[in-house]
N, C-alpha and C positions, 0 to 999 in steps of 0.2 A: 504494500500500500504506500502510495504515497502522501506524506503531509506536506503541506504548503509552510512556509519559513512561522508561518505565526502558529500552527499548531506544534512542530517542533521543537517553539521556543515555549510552548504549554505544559508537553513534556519535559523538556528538560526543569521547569520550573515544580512540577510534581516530584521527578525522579528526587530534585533536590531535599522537596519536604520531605521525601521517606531517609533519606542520608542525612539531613543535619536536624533533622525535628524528630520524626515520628520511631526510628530505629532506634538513636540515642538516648528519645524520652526527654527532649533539650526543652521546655519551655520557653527559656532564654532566645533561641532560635525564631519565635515564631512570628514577629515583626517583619520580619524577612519574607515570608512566604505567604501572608493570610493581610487582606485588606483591613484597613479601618472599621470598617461597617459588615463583617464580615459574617452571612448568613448560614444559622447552623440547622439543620433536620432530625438530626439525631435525638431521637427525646429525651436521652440519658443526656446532654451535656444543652447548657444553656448558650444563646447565643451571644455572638460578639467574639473578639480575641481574648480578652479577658479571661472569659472563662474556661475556653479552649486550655490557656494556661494554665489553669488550677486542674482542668481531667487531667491533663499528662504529666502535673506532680503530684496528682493522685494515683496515679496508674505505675509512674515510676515506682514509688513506695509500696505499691503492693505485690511490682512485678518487676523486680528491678533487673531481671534478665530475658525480658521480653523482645522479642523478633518479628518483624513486618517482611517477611520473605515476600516478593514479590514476583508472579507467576506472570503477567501479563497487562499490558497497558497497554490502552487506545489513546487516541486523540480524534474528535469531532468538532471542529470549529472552534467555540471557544470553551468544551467540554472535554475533560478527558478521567479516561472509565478506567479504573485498577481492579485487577484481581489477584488478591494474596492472604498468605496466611499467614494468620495471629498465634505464634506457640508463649503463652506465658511462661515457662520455666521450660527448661533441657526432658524431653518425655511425657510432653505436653502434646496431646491431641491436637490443641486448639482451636481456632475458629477459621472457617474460608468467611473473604471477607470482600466486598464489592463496594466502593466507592464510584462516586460521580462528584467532580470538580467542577465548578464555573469558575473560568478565569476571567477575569474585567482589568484592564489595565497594569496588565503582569503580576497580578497578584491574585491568590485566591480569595473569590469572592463569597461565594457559595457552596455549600457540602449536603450531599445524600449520602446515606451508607445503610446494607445490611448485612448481616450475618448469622452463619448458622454456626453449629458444633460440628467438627470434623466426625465422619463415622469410617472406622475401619474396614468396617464388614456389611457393608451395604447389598443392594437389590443386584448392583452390576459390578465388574472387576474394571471399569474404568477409573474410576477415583474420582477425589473433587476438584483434582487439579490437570 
């Protein structure tokens, strides 16, 4: 596939949040990557960057060897779709996990996300990845 220069500077702009925010757990980071006004969906985290900050030094502290392994990433315009998995600790199942970014003016703007629990021994032998 090809992307046009403004969606692969979308990606690179994600790639980076999983590298210096969401893998390290960096709050400190998140200025960088997530707008002023920044729209959140997730019902579990309130919106704004604010708050943003406070789930991921909450999450740090409950999981502070947690992994954002990243299986697959789109870009669509000024959207781009992640799929990856969430291991809390070393032996962690974890969660497959699906993001949707809106980026507005090099930064992100907006966020969807769901997730399920990884199952080992599922209906098929494909996996969830």
């Amino acid at each position: 596939m090809a992307y046009t220069p403004q969606e692969q500077a979308n990606l690179a702009l994600v790639r980076g949040l999983f590298a210096q925010v969401l893998n390290p757990m960096d709050s400190a980071a998140v200025d960088r990557f997530i707008a002023p006004g920044y729209i959140q969906h997730n019902p579990n985290v309130e919106t704004g960057r604010e708050p943003l900050k406070k789930f991921l030094d909450f999450i740090r502290a409950q999981s502070p060897e947690a992994v954002h392994d990243v299986k697959r990433m789109f870009a669509d315009g000024d959207h781009v779709i992640v799929h990856y998995h969430v291991r809390r600790w070393p032996g962690d199942n974890g969660f497959a996990v699906m993001d949707i970014f809106r980026i507005e003016e090099g930064l992100i703007a907006e966020h969807w996300d769901v997730s399920q629990d990884v199952v080992t021994e599922g209906a098929n032998v494909n996996g969830m990845f």
